[in-house]
N, C-alpha and C positions, 0 to 999 in steps of 0.2 A: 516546583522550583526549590523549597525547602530541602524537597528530597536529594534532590542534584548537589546543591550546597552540603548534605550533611555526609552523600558520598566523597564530593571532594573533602571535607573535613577529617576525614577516615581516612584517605591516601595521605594526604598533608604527614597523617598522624606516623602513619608508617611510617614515610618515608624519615620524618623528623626522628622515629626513633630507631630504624634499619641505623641512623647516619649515626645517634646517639653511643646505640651499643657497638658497631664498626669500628668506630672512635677508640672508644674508649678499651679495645680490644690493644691496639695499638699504642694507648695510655699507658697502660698496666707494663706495657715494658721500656716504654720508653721516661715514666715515671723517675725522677730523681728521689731515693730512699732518703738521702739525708736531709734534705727541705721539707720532706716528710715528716722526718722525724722532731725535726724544728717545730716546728707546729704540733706537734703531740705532745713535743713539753712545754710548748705555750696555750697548751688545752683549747688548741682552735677547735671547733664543733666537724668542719669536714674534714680535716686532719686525722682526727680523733676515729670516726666512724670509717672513713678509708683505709686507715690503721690495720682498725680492726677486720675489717675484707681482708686486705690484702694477710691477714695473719693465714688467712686459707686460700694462697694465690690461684692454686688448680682451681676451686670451689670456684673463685670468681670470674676464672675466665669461664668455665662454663656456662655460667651466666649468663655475660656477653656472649657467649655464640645460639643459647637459646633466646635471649631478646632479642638477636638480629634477626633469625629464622622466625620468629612468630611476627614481627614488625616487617618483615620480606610477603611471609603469609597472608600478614592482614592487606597490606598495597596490593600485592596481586590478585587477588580473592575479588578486592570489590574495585576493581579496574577490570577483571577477567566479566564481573555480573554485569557490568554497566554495557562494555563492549556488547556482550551476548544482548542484551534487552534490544540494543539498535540495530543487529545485523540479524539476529535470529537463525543463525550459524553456529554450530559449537566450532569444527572448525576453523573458520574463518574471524570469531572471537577469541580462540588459542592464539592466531597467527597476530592480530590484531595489536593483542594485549600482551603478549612478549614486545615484540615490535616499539610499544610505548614502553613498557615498565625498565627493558635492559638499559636505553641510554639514560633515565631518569635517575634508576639504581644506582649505576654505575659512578655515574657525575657525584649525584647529590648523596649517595647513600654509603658510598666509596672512596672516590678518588679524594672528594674535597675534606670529609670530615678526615679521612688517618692520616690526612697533610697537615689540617691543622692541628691535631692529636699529636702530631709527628715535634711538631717544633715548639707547639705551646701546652707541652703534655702537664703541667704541673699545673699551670692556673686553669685549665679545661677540666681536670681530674677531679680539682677542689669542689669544682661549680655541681658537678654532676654526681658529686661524691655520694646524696641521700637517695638518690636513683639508685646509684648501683648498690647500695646498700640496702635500703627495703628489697628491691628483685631478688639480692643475694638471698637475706633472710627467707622470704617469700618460696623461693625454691627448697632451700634447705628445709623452712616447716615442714613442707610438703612430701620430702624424702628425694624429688627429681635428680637434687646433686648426687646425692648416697647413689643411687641409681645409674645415673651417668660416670661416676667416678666405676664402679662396677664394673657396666659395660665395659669400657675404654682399659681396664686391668686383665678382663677375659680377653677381649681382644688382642692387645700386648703381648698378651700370655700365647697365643694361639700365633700370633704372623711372628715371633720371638722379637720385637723390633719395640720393646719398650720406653717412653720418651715424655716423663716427667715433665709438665708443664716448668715446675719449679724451678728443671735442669736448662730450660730454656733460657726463661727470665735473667739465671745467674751469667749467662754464656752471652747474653748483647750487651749487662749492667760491665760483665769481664772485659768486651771488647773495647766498651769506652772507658772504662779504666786504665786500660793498656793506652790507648790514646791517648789518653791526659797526662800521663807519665810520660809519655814519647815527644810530648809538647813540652813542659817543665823541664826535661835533659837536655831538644833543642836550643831552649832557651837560659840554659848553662846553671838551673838551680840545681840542680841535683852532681854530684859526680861520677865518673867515670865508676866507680865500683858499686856506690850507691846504686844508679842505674841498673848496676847489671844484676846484683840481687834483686830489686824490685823488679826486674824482666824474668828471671829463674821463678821468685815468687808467684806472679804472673801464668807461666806456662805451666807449673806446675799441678795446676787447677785441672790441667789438661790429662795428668801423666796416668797410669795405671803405675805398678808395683811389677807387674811383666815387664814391662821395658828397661826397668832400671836393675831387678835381679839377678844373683846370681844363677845359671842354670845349674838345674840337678848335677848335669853331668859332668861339671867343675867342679862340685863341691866335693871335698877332701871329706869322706865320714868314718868314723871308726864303730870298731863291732864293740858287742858291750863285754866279751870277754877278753881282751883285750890285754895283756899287763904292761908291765912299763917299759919292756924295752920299742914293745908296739906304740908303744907313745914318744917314745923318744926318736923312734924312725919316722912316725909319722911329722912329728914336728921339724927334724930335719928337709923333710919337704915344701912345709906351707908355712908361711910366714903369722897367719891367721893363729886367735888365741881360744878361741872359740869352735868346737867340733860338735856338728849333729852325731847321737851315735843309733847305731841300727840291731835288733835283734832279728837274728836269722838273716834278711835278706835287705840290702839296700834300701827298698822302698819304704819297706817298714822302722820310719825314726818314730823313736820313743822320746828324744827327749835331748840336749846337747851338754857338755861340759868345758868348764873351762879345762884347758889342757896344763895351765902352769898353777893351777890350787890342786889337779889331782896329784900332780908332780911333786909340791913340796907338803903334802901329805907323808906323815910317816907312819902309816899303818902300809903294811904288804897291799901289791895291787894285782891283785888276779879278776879281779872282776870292778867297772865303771858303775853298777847299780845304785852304789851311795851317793857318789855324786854326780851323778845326773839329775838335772833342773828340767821340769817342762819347758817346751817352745811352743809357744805360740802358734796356729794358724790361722793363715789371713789368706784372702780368694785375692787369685791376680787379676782379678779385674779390679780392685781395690785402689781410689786415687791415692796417690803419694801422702797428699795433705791430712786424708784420714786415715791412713794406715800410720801417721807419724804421729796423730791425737790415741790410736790406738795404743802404740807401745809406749809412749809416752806415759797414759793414764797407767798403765800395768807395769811402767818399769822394766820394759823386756826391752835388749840389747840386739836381740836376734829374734827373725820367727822365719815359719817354713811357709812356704808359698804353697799354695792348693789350685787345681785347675779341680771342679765340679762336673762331673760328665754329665749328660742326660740322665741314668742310670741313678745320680746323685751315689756316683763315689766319688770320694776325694784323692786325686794322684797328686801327690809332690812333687813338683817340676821345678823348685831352685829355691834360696833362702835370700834374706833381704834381713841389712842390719843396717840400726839406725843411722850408720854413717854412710848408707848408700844413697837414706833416703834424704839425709842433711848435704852432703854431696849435689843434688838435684837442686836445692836453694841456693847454695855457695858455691857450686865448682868443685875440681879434684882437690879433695886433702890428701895431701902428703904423708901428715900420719895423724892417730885418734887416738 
């Protein structure tokens, strides 16, 4: 009889914590960061240590999805022995013990915990905060995360479909961002322009630097031998102050100049080499928002857009200046 009890005790055990880590999987994104943060600088105890998880958000979901599988494991394993002792069937103990464990899992280990995770994710988080932070610990000692973080980058690396936990987490905390602002303009606090920069801000999260660039094949570039009547026809064309210029062959830019500093230059101009500045390159898959912390930190005005082949060469496929990328928060400017 003890024996029986001690097996139930062990599925209990599972199933309590298949629901625990499920949950808390759930938690992690649907978690409010700034009552979080509240409590980190009110040095709450699971505030604190949740914190500090979450500082390695990939680490921790890992976590939860190996507690859930060894807590799935452990339910299954001694409901699978138990079944077997009574039928003495492996068979018919497989068929048995799916049979039991799926609607158990399902209900108790699934549906109910990342409902409640779902909607009381902040005070459930708090509760279970020193769980998920020992396991956390507990695996990192051990090296499992390093390990698992590994696999999951070869893999990445191999199906090309790479997909940052992190990128995730920002992408549902985004969604309801967006909705709380949609609610608030509803609700007439915000204005009519306000709104719309915080909706550009917003989507912007979204944008690549491809979408918003100029293509190559618009862009006005001049050769770097150049002299000034070549400049003065070139500028009769584009309105633009700014020229990438190229030696030898289009693809090959070396560097861009302002068109109206080499102009009121009074040295002879036969050749652009003095005053050309390097440009910047930046990969177009690069978002808006940190290709704008990019040029921003460096003070660059202009940079050249880079497509990365397989091959790792870099092709120039169009330029991107920071009024394209200011444009994207605020709408067309008229002039810069």
């Amino acid at each position: 009889m003890s024996i029986n009890f001690f097996y139930v005790l062990i599925i209990l055990t599972g199933v309590f914590f298949t629901g625990l880590f499920a949950g808390a999987e759930t938690g992690i994104y649907q978690l409010s960061r700034l009552r979080l943060r509240l409590g980190i600088e009110k040095k709450q105890f699971s505030s604190v240590i949740l914190g500090k998880a979450l500082g390695d958000s990939s680490g921790l979901l890992i976590s939860t999805l190996v507690g859930t599988n060894l807590a799935v494991y452990l339910a299954t394993s001694t409901i699978s022995y138990i079944v077997l002792e009574k039928t003495q069937s492996p068979h018919s103990a497989e068929f048995l013990a799916t049979l039991i464990t799926a609607p158990v899992l399902f209900i108790f280990s699934e549906l109910i915990p990342k409902n409640l995770f779902f909607y009381y994710s902040d005070a459930l988080m708090l509760r279970i905060a020193p769980i998920l932070f020992g396991f956390y610990k507990l695996l990192s000692w051990c090296g499992a995360i390093q390990l698992f973080k590994y696999v999951s980058k070869v893999l990445a690396k191999v199906t090309r479909t790479p997909l940052p936990s992190r990128n995730i987490i920002s992408a549902v905390q985004r969604n309801e961002t967006t909705a709380f602002f949609r609610d608030i303009h509803d609700e007439s606090f915000l204005s009519a322009i306000q709104a719309d920069i915080l909706n550009h801000l917003l989507a912007a999260s979204n944008i690549t630097i491809k979408e918003v660039m100029i293509p190559f094949k618009k862009v006005q570039c001049i050769e770097i031998n150049s002299n000034r009547q070549a400049l003065l026809n070139t500028l009769k064309k584009s309105y633009f102050t700014r020229f990438p210029v190229y030696d030898g062959v289009p693809d090959n830019i070396i560097g861009f100049i302002n068109i109206y500093e080499v102009l009121s230059s009074k040295q002879r101009i036969t050749r652009l080499h003095d005053f050309i500045k390097p440009v910047r390159k930046i990969s177009d898959d690069t978002q808006v928002m940190d290709a704008i912390e990019i040029m921003q930190n460096e003070k660059a005005k202009i940079a050249m857009v880079v497509h990365s082949t397989r091959a790792k060469k870099q092709i120039s496929t169009g330029i991107i200046t920071m009024k394209d990328l200011v444009e994207v928060l605020f709408g067309e400017l008229s002039t810069w």
